[in-house]
PAFI-243796 format. One record per residue (C-alpha): x negated, y negated, z negated; residue number from 0; chain. Coordinates in steps of 0.2 Angstrom, whole numbers. Layout:
BEGIN
+-------+-------+-------+-------+------+
:     u :     v :     w : nutor : baba :
+-------+-------+-------+-------+------+
:     X :     Y :     Z :   NUM :    A :
...
+-------+-------+-------+-------+------+
This chain:
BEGIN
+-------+-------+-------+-------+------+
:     u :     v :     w : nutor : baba :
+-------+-------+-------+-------+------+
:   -24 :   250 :   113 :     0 :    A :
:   -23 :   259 :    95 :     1 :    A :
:    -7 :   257 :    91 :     2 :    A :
:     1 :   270 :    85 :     3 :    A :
:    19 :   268 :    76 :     4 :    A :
:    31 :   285 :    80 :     5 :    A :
:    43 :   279 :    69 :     6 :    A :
:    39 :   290 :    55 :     7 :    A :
:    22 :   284 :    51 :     8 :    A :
:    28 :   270 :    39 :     9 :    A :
:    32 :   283 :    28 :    10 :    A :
:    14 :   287 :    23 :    11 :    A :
:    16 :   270 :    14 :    12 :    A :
:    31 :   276 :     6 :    13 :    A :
:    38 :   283 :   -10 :    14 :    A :
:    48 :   300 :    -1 :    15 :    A :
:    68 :   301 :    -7 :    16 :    A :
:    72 :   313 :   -19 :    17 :    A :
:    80 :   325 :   -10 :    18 :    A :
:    77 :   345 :   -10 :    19 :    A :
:    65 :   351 :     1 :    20 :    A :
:    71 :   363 :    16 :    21 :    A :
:    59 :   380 :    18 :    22 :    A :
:    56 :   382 :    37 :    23 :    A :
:    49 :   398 :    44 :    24 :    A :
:    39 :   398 :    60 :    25 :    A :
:    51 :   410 :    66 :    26 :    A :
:    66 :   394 :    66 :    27 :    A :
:    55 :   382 :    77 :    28 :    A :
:    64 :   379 :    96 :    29 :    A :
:    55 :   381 :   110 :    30 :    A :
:    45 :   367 :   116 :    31 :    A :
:    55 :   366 :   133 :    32 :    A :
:    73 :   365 :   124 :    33 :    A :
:    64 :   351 :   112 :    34 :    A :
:    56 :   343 :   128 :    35 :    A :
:    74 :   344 :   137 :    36 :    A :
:    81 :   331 :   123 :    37 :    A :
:    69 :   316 :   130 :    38 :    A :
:    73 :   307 :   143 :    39 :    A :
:    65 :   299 :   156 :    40 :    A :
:    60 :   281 :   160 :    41 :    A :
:    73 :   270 :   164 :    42 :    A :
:    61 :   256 :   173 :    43 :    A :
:    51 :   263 :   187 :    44 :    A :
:    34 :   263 :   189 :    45 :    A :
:    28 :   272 :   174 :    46 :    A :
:    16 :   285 :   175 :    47 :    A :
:    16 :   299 :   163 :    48 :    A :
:    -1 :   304 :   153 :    49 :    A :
:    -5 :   324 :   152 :    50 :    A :
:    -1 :   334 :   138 :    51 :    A :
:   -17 :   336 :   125 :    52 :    A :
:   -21 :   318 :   134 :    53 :    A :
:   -34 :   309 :   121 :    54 :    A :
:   -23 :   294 :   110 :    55 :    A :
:    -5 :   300 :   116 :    56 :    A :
:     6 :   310 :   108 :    57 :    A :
:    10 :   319 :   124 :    58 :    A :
:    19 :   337 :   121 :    59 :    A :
:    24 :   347 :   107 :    60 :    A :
:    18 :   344 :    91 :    61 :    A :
:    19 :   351 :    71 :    62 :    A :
:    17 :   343 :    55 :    63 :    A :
:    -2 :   342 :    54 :    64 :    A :
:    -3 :   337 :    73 :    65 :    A :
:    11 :   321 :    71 :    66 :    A :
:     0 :   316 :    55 :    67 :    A :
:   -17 :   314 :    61 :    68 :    A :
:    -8 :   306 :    76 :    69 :    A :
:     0 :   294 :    67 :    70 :    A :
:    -9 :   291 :    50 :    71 :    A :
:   -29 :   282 :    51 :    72 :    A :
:   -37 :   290 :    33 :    73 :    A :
:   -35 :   307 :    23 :    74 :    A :
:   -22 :   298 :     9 :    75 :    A :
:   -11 :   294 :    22 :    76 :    A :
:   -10 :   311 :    34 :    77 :    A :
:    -7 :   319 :    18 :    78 :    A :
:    10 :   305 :    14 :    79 :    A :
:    16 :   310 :    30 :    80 :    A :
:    13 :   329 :    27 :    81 :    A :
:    22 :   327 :    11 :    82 :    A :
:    38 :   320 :    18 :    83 :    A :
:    39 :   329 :    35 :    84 :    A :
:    39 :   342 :    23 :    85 :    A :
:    51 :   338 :    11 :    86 :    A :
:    64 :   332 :    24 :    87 :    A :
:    64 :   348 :    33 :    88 :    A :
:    54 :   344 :    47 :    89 :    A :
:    52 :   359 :    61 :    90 :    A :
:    47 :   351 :    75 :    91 :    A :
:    44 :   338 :    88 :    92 :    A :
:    40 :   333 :   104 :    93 :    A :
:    30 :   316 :   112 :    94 :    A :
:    32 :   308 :   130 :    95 :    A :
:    19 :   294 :   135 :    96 :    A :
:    21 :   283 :   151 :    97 :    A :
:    10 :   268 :   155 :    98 :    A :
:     9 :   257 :   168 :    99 :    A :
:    -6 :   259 :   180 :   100 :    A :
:   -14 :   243 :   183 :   101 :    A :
:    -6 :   235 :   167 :   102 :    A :
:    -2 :   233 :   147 :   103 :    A :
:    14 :   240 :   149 :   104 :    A :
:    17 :   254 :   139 :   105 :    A :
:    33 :   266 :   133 :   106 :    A :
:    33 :   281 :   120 :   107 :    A :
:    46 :   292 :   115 :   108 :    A :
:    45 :   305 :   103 :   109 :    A :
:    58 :   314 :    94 :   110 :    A :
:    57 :   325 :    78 :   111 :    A :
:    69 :   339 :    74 :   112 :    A :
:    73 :   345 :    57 :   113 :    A :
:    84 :   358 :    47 :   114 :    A :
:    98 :   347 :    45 :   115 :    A :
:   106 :   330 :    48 :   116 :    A :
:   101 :   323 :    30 :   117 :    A :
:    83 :   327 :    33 :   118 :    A :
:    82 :   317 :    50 :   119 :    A :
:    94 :   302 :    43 :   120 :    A :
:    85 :   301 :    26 :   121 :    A :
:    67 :   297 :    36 :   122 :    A :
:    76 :   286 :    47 :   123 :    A :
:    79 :   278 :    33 :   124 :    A :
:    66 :   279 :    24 :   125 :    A :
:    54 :   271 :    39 :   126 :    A :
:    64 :   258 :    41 :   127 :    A :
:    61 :   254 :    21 :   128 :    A :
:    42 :   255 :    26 :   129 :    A :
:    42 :   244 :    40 :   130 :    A :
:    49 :   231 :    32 :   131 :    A :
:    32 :   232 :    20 :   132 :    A :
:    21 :   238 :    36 :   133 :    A :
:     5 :   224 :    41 :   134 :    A :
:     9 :   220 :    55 :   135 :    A :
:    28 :   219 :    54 :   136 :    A :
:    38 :   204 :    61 :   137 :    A :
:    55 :   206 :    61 :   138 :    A :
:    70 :   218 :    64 :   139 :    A :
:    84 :   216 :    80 :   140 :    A :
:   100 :   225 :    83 :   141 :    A :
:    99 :   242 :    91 :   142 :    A :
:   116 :   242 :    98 :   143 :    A :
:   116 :   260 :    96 :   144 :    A :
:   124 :   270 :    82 :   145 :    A :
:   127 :   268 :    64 :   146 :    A :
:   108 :   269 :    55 :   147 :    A :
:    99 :   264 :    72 :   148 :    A :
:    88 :   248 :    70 :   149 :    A :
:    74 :   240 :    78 :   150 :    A :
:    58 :   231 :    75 :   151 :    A :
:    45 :   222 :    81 :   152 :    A :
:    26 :   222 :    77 :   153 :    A :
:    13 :   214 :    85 :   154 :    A :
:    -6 :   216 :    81 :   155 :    A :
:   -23 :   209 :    93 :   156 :    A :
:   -12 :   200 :   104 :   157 :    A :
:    -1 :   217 :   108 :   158 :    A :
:    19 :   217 :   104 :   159 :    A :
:    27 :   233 :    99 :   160 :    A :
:    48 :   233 :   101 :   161 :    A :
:    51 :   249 :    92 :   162 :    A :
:    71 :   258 :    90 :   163 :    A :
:    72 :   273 :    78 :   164 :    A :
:    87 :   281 :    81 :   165 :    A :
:    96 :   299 :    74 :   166 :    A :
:   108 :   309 :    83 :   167 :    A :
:   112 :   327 :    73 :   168 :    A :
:    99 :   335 :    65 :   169 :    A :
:    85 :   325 :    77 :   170 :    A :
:    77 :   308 :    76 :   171 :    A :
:    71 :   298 :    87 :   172 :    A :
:    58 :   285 :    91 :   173 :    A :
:    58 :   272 :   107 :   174 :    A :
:    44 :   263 :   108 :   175 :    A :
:    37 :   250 :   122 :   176 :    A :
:    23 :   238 :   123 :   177 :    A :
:    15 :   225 :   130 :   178 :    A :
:     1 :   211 :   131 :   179 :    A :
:    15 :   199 :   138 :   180 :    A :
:    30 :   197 :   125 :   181 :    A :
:    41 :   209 :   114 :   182 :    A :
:    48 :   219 :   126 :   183 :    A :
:    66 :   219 :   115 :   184 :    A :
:    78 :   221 :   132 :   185 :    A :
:    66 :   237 :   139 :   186 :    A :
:    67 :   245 :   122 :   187 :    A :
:    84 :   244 :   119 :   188 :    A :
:    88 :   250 :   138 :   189 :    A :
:    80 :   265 :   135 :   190 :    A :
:    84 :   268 :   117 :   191 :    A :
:   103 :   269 :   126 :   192 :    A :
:    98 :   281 :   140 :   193 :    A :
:    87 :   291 :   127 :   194 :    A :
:   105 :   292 :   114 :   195 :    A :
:   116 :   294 :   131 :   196 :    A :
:   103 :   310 :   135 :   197 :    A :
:   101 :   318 :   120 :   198 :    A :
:   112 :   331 :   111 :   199 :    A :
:   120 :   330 :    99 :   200 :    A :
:   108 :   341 :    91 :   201 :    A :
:    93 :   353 :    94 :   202 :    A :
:    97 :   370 :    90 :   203 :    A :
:    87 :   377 :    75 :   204 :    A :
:    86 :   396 :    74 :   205 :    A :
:    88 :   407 :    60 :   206 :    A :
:    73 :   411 :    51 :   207 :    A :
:    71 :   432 :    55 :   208 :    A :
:    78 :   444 :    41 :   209 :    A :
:    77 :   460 :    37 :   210 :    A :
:    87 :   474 :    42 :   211 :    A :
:   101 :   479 :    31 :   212 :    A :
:    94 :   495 :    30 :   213 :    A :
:    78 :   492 :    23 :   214 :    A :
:    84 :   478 :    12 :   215 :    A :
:    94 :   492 :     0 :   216 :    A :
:    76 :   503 :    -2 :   217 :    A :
:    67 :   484 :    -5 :   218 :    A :
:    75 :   482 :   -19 :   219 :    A :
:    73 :   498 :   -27 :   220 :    A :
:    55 :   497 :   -23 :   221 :    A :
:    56 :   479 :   -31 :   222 :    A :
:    65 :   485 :   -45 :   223 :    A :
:    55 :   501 :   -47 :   224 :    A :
:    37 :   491 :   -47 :   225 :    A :
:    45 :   479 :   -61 :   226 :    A :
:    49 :   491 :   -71 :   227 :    A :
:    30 :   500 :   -71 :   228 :    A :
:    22 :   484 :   -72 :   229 :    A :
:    33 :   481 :   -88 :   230 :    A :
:    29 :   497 :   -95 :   231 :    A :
:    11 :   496 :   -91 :   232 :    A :
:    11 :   478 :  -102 :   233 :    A :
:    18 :   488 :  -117 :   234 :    A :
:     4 :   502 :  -116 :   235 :    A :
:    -9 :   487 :  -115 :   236 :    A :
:    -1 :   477 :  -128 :   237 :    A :
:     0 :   492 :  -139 :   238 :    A :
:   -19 :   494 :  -136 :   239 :    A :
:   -25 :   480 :  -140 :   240 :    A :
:   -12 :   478 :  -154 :   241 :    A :
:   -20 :   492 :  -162 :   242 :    A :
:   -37 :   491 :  -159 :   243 :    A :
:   -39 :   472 :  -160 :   244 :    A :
:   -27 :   470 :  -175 :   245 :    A :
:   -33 :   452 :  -182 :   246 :    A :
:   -32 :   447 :  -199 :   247 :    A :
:   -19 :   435 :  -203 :   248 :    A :
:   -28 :   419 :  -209 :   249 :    A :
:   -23 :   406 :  -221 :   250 :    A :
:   -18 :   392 :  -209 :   251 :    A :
:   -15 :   375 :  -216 :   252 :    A :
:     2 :   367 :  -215 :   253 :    A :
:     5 :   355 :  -200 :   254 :    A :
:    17 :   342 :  -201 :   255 :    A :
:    28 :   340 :  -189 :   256 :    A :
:    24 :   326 :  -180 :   257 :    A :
:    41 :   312 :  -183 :   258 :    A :
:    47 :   308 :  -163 :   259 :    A :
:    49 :   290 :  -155 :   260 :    A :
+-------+-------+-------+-------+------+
């Protein structure tokens, strides 16, 4: 199978929302075992769980550039995904894959965790929008989860996707099951439940580190003392060439100002 959805991925066919992008440092990403402590697990039995760094899942943590080659097929559209991840804030996220052994059946959950609630609502949003547009698209169900939760069904070769996308603080969330038989609707929205029941209602994103008050006083007399060189060193050269290269003024012809539409 080589299906891949993750909710989010729609948005590489997307135009991203006007909205201010968030700066995250490094320093304000959660561990991976708080993020991996927001999924929950199966609620059928009988699913076995692929190995982190396994080869087609998106099993473990992940980052921007990881989530992008996951779920975007050429070079136009890993760089879409960037681009919005990026602009909604995005820090970090975590995959769990289950199949079936001996069958079709498959289930996914991934959630991505950004700097605020507006960025994970907005590309909740905003992959909904995308699906609706998406190839392989068939129709959309009711979630019965929250305000803003939907789901959708696609279907490609034979294989039927029953995906929920759902937001809870500043996380969103992706349910996704599959199979060879039918649309798995009923399994996909059990687990979207247990999976909304689970989670908290947010993922803790630290503080990006600072720098002492102490030091912060000297670097701004440093700052202001480098300024203050570097603008009198532009005098001395300006003066310089002023003087040495000193141009001749020369008869220009008058330009009309051009009228405006």
């Amino acid at each position: 199978m080589t299906i891949r959805r993750h909710g989010l991925a729609a948005v590489a066919a997307a135009t991203v929302a006007a909205i201010a992008p968030v700066a995250v440092s490094a320093a304000s990403t959660p561990s991976p075992a708080t993020v991996r402590a927001a999924v929950a697990d199966p609620v059928e039995t009988g699913f076995l769980e692929f190995l982190e760094g396994a080869s087609g899942s998106l099993e473990g943590p992940f980052d921007a550039t990881t989530y992008a080659n996951s779920v975007a097929s050429d070079r136009k559209g890993r760089g879409s995904v960037l681009q919005a991840l990026h602009d909604y804030g995005f820090v970090t996220g975590y995959g769990r894959d289950w199949w079936k052994s001996g069958s079709s059946e498959r289930l996914e959950e991934v959630v991505l965790v950004f700097a605020d609630a507006r960025g994970a609502t907005t590309a909740a949003r905003t992959s909904r929008t995308s699906y609706a547009k998406g190839q392989y698209f068939q129709s959309f169900f009711d979630a019965k989860l929250n305000d803003g939760a939907y789901g959708v069904t696609e279907g490609e070769d034979g294989y039927f996707w029953s995906v929920i996308v759902f937001t809870k603080g500043n996380d969103m969330f992706a349910i996704e099951r599959g199979s060879y038989s039918d649309y798995p609707t009923a399994q996909s929205i059990a687990q979207a439940q247990k999976a909304f029941e689970f989670a908290p209602n947010s993922i803790d994103v630290p503080p990006p580190a600072v720098a002492g008050p102490g030091f912060l006083p000297n670097l701004r007399l440093l700052v202001i003392g480098a300024l203050v060189l570097l603008l009198l060193a532009a005098c001395a050269i300006a003066v310089g060439v002023f003087v040495v290269f000193k141009p001749w003024s020369p008869r220009l012809p008058a330009v009309e100002a051009e009228p405006k539409p």
